[in-house]
C-alpha positions as CSV (number, residue, x, y, z in Angstrom):
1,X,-82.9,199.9,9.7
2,X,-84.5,196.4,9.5
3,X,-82.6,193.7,11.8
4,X,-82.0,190.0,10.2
5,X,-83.9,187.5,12.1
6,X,-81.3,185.2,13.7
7,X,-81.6,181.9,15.3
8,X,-82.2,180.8,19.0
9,X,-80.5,177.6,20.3
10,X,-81.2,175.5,23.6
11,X,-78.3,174.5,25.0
12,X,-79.3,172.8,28.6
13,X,-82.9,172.1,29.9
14,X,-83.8,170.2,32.8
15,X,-87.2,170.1,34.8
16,X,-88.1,168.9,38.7
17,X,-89.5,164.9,39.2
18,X,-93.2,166.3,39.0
19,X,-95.0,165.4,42.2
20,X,-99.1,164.8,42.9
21,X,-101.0,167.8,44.5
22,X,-100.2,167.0,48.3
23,X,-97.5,165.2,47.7
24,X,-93.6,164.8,47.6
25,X,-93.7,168.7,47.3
26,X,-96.7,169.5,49.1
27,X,-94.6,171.7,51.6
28,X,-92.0,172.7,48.6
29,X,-92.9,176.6,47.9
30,X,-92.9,177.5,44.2
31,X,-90.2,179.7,44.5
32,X,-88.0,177.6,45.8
33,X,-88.6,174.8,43.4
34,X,-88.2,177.8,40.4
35,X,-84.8,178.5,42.1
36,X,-83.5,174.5,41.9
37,X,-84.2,174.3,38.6
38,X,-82.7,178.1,37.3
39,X,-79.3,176.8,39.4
40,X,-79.6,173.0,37.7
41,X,-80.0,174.6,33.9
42,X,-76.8,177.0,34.3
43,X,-75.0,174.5,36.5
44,X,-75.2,172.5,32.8
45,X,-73.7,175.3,30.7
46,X,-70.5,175.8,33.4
47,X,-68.8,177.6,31.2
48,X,-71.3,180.4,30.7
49,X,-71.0,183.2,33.4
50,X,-74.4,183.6,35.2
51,X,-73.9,187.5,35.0
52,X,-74.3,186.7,31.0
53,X,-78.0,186.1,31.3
54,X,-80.4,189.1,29.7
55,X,-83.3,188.1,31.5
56,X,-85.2,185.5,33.3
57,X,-88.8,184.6,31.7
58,X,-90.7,182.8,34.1
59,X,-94.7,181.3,33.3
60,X,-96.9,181.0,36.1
61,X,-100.4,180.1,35.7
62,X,-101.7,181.2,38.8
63,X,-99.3,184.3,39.8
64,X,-100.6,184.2,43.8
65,X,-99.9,183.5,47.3
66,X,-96.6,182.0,47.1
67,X,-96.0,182.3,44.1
68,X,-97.2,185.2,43.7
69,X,-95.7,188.9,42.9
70,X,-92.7,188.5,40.4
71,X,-91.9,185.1,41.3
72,X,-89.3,185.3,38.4
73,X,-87.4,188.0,39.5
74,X,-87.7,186.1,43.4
75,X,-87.0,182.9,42.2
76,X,-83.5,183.9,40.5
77,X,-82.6,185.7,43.7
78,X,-82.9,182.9,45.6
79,X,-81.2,180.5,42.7
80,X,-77.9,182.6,43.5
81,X,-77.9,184.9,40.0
82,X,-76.4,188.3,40.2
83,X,-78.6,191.0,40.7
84,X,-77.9,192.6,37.6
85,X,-80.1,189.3,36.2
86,X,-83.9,190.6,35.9
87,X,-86.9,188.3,35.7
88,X,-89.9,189.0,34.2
89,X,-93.6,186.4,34.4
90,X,-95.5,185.5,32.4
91,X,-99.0,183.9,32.3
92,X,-100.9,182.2,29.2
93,X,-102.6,179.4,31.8
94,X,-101.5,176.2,30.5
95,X,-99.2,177.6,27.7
96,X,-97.2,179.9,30.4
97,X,-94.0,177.8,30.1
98,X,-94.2,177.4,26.7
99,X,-95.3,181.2,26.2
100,X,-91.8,181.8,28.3
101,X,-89.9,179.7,26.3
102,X,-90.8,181.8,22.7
103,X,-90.9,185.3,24.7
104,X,-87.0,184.3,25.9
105,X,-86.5,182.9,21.7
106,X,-88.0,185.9,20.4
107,X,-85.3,188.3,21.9
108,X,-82.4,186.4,21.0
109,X,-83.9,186.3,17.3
110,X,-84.5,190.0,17.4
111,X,-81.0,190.4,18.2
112,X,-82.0,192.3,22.1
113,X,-80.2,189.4,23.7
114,X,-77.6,186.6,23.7
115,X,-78.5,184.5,26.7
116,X,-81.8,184.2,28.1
117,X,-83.7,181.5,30.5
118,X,-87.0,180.6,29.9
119,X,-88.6,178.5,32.7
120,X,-92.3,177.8,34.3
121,X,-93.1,176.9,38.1
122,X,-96.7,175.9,39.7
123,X,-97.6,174.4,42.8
124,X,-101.2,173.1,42.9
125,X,-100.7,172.0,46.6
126,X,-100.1,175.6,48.0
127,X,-103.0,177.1,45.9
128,X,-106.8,176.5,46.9
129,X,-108.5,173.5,45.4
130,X,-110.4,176.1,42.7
131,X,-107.0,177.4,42.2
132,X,-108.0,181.3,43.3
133,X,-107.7,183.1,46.4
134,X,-110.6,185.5,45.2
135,X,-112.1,184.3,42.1
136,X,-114.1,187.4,40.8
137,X,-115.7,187.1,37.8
138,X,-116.5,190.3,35.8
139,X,-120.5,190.6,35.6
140,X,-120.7,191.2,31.8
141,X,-119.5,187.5,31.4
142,X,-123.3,186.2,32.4
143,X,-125.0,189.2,30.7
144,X,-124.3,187.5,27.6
145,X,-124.7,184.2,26.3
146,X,-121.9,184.0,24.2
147,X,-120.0,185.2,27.0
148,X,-120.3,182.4,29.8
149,X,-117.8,180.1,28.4
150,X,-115.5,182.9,30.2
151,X,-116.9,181.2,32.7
152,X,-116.6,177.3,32.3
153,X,-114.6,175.0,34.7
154,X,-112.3,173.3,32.7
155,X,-113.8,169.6,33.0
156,X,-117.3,170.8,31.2
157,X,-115.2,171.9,28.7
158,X,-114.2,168.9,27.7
159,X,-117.4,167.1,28.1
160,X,-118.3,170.1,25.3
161,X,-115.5,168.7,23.1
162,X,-116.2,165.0,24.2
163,X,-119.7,165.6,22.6
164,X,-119.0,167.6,19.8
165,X,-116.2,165.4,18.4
166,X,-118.2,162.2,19.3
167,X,-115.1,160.9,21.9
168,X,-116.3,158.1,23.9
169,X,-115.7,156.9,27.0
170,X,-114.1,153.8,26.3
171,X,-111.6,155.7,24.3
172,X,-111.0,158.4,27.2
173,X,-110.4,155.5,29.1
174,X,-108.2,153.6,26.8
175,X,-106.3,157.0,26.2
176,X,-105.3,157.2,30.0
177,X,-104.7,153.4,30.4
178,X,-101.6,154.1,27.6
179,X,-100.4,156.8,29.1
180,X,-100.1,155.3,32.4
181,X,-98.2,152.5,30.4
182,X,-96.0,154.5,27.9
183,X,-94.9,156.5,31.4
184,X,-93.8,153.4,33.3
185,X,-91.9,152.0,30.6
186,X,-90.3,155.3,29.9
187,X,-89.4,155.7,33.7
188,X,-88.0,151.7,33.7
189,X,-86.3,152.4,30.5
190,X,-84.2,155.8,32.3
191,X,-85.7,158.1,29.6
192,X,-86.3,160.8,32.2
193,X,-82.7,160.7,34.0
194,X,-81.3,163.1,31.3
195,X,-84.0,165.7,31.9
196,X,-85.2,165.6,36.0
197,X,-82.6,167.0,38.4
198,X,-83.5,165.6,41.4
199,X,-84.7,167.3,44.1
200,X,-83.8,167.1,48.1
201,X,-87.2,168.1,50.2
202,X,-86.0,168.7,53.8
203,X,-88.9,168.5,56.5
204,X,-88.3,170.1,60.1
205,X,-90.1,167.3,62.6
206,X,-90.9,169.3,66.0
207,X,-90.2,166.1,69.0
208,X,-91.9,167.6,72.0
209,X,-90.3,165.3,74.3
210,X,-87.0,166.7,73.7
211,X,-87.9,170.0,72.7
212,X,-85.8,170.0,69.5
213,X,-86.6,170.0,66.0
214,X,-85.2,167.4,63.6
215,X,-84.6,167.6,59.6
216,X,-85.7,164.9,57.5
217,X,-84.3,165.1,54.0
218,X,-85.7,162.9,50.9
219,X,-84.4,163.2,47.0
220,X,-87.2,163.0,44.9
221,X,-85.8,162.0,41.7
222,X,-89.1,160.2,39.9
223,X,-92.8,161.1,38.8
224,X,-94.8,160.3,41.0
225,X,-98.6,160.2,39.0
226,X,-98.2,157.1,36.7
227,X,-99.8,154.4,38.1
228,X,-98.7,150.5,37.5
229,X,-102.3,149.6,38.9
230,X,-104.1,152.1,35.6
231,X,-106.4,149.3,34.1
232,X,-109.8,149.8,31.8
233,X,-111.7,147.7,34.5
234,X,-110.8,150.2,37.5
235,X,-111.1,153.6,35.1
236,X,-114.9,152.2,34.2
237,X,-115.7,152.0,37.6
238,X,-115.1,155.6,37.9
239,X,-118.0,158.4,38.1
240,X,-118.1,161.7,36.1
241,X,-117.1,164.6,38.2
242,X,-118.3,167.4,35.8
243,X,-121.4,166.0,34.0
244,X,-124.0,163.6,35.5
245,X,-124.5,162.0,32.5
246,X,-120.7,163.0,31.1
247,X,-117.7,160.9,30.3
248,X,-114.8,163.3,31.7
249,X,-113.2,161.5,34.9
250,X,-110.4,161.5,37.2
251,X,-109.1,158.9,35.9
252,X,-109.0,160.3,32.2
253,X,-108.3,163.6,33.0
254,X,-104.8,165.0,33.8
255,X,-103.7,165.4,37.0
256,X,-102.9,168.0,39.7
257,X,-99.5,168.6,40.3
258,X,-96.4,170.6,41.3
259,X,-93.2,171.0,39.3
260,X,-91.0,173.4,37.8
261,X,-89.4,173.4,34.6
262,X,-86.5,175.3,32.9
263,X,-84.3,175.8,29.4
264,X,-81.3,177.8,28.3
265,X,-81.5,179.6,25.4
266,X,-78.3,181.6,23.0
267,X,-77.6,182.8,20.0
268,X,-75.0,181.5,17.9
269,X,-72.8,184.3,18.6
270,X,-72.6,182.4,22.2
271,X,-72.0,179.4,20.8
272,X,-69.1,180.1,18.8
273,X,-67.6,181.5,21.5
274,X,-68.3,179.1,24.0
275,X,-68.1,176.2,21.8
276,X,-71.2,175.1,22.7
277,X,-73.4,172.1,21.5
278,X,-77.1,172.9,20.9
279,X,-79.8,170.1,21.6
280,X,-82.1,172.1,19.5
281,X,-82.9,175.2,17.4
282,X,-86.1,177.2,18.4
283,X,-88.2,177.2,14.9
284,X,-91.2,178.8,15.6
285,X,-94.3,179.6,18.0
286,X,-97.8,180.5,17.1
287,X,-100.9,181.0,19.7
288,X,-104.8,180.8,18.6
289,X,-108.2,181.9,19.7
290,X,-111.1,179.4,19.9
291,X,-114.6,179.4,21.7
292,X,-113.9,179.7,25.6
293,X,-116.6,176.7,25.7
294,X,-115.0,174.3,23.7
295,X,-111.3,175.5,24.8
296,X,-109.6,171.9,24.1
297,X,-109.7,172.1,20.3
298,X,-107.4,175.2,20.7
299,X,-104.1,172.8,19.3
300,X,-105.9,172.1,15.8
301,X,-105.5,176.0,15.0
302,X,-102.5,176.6,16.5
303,X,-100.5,173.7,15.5
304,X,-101.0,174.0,11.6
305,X,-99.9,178.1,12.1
306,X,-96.4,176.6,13.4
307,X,-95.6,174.3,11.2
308,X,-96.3,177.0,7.9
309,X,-93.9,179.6,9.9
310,X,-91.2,176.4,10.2
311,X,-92.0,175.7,6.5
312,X,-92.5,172.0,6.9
313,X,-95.2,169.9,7.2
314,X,-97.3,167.4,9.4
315,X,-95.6,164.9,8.2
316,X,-92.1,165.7,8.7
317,X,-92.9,166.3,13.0
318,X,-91.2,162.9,14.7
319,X,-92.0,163.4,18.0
320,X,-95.6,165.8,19.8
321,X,-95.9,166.3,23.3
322,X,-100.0,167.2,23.1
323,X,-100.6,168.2,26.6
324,X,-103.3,165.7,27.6
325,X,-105.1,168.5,30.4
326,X,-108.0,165.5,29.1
327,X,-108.3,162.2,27.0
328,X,-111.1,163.7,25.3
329,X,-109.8,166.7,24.0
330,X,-106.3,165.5,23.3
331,X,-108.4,162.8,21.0
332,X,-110.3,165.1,19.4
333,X,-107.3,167.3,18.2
334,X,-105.2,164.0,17.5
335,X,-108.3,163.1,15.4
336,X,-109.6,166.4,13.8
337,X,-105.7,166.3,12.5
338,X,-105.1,163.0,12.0
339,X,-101.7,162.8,14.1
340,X,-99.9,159.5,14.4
341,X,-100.4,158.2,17.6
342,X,-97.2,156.9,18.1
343,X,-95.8,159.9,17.9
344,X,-98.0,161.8,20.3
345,X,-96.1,161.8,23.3
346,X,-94.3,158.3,23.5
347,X,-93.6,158.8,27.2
348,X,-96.9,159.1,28.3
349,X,-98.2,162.5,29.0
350,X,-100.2,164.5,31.8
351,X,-102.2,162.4,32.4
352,X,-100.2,159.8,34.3
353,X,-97.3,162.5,34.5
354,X,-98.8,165.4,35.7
355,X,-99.8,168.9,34.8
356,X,-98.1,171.6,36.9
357,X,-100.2,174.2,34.8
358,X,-97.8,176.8,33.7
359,X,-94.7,175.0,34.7
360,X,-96.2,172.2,31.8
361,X,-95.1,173.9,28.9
362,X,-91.0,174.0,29.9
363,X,-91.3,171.0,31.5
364,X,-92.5,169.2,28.1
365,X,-89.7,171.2,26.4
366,X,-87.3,169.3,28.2
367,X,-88.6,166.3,27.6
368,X,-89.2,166.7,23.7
369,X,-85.4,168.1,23.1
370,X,-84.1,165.5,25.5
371,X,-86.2,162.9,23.3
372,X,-85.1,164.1,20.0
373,X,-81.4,163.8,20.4
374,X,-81.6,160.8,22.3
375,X,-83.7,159.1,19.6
376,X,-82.2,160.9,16.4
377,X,-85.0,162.3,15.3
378,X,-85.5,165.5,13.8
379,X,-88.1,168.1,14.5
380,X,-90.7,168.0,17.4
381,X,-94.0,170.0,19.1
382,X,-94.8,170.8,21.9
383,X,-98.8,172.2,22.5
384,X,-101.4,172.7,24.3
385,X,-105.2,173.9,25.1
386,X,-105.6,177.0,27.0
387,X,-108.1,178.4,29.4
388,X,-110.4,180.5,28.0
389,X,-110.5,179.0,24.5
390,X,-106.7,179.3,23.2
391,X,-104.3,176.7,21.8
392,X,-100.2,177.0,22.0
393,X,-97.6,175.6,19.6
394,X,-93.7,175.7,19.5
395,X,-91.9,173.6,17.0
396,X,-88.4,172.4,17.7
397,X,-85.6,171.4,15.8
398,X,-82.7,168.7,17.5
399,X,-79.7,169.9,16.4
C-alpha cells in the first residue's frame, strides 16, 4: 500500500537570546535551556494539548557531559511534557538542528505523526575548549592521505577554501564588518522580539559573612555577539589563529556560543481542527558529501538538491540564512552560486550572532519563518557546512 506524501506545517518557533561562550549562560546547563524553549514553543500553540506531541527531535552537536545521554528525552522531562512524550537526538554537527527539524517533517509527511517538535541545544561554555572530553581519533584516518581531512580543525578548513576559491582577506573582513552591522540594526529595529523568548538566569551568591546564600536573577532577552565597535581597521589588526601565513581570524570567523532553539511542527489534519495558522510549510531537505578538507563548500551541493525537490528555482528563494561558521567559506558558496547578497541573511548571521553548533540550525529556522511573514516574502533557506565535509539545506515556504 503506498502512502500519499502529505504536508508538514510550523505553527510556533521560538529560540533563546544566544549568549558568547562564558557568558550570560555560562552557568545555564543545556538541558535546562532545551527545556525553556520546548515550554516557550507549546506555550505558543495553547490550544494544543502537550500529551498530543509524537516525539521530541532534539540536535546536539556534541552529545556529552551535560548534555550528554538523551538530552531530548531529559530536556522534555524537565520542560513539564507528559511522560508518554519521547525524545529522541540527533547529531549532524552544525546541521543537527536543521537535521531535527526535517527528521520531525519527514514523519508528519509519512503520515507516522501529527505533532512533532523539532529543536537543537548546545552549550560551548560547559564543553572543553576543543569541544571533546576524549577526542580519539581512529588510526586509519592518518594511514591514508586522503583520509586526514577526517582530521582537520575546522579553521584550516577554511583557509583550504579561502585558498581554493581565491577569498581574500579584505573580503573576510568586510564580510564580518556587515554582519556585525546588519545584526545591530536588526536588534534596534525589534526584528528578533518575535522569535527570542527571553530567558531568566538565576545565580546562587554564597555571603560568608552571613552564612546564607542569595539569588541573583537576570532576563537575558538580546544577543549578545554583535559588536557596535566591528570596524575594518580593528579586524586588520587581527592575527590568523589557524595558518601563519592564513587569512581565517576571530574576528571573521563565527563565534562560540550557547543557545537553544525550537519549532512546532503538524499536519494539516491538526490544523483544521485546531484552526491553526501556519507561519510556514516544510518543502524540502537535502544533505551532501564533500571532501572533509574543504568542508565549507558543503552548501553549493546541497542547496541546488533542495530547491529541484521544491521544484523552484534560485531565483525564486527571498530570504537564505547561510550559516557563516566563516567569512571565507560563506563567500565562496555565495560566490561559486552567485547568491544575492542582500538576501543572504539580512539580519546578520553567526558571525556577530553566534553559532551554538547544533542548536544553529533551529535557531535560524526561527528566524527565517519569523522573517518571511513579517516581511511577505515567500520561500526561504536555511544551510549550512558540516564537519567532516557535508552541506545541509531545508527550504521553507511562509504561509
Amino acid at each position: 500500500m503506498t502512502k500519499q506524501i502529505q504536508d508538514a506545517y510550523i505553527v510556533a518557533a521560538t529560540r533563546l537570546p544566544v549568549a558568547k561562550r562564558k557568558g550570560a549562560f555560562k552557568n545555564v546547563r543545556p538541558d535546562d535551556m532545551l527545556a525553556a524553549v520546548l515550554s516557550n514553543v507549546l506555550a505558543q500553540v495553547p490550544q494544543l494539548d502537550p500529551a498530543l506531541v509524537a516525539d521530541v527531535i532534539v540536535g546536539c552537536a556534541m552529545p556529552e557531559g551535560e548534555q550528554g545521554m538523551n538530552v531530548a528525552r531529559i530536556g522534555l522531562l524537565l520542560a513539564g511534557l507528559p511522560n508518554t512524550v519521547p525524545g529522541v537526538t540527533v547529531n549532524r554537527f552544525c546541521a543537527s538542528g536543521l537535521q531535527a527539524v526535517a527528521d520531525a517533517a519527514a514523519r508528519i509527511r509519512l503520515g507516522e505523526a501529527d505533532v512533532m517538535i523539532a529543536a537543537g541545544t548546545e552549550s560551548m561554555s560547559v564543553m572543553p575548549q576543543i569541544m571533546g572530553n576524549k577526542i580519539s581519533m581512529n588510526p586509519a584516518i592518518f594511514e591514508k592521505d586522503e583520509n586526514r581531512g577526517i582530521a582537520f580543525g575546522m579553521g584550516l578548513t577554511a583557509e583550504n577554501v579561502a585558498a581554493r576559491w581565491q577569498v581574500s582577506r579584505a573580503d573576510q573582513d568586510a564580510f564580518a564588518v556587515e554582519s556585525h552591522r546588519r545584526a545591530l540594526a536588526a536588534i534596534a529595529s525589534g526584528h528578533f522580539r518575535a522569535e527570542i523568548s527571553p530567558y531568566t538566569v538565576r545565580e546562587h551568591l554564597p555571603d560568608l559573612a552571613s552564612g546564607r546564600v542569595n539569588i541573583r536573577e537576570k532576563v537575558v532577552e538580546t544577543d549578545e555577539g554583535p559588536r557596535p565597535d566591528a570596524s575594518l581597521e580593528g579586524l586588520a589588526k587581527l592575527k590568523p589563529v589557524f595558518a601563519a601565513r592564513g587569512s581565517v581570524t576571530a574576528g571573521n570567523a563565527s563565534q562560540m556560543s550557547d543557545g537553544a532553539g525550537a519549532v512546532l511542527l503538524v499536519s494539516e489534519k491538526i490544523l483544521r481542527q485546531f484552526n491553526l495558522q501556519p507561519l510556514a510549510r516544510f518543502a524540502g531537505f537535502s544533505v551532501a558529501g564533500v571532501p572533509p578538507e574543504i568542508m565549507g563548500i558543503g552548501p553549493v551541493e546541497a542547496i541546488p538538491r533542495v530547491l529541484k525537490q521544491g521544484g523552484i528555482s534560485l531565483a525564486d528563494v527571498d530570504w537564505i540564512e547561510l550559516n557563516e561558521a566563516f567569512a571565507a567559506q560563506a563567500l565562496a558558496v555565495a560566490r561559486q552560486l552567485e547568491l544575492d547578497p542582500a538576501k543572504v541573511n539580512p539580519l546578520g548571521g553567526a558571525i556577530a550572532l553566534g553559532h551554538p553548533l547544533g542548536a544553529t540550525g533551529a535557531i535560524r529556522t526561527a528566524t527565517l519563518v519569523h522573517g518571511l511573514r513579517r516581511e511577505a516574502k515567500k520561500w526561504g533557506l536555511v544551510s549550512m557546512c558540516i564537519g567532516t565535509g557535508m552541506g545541509a539545506a531545508g527550504l521553507f515556504e511562509a504561509m
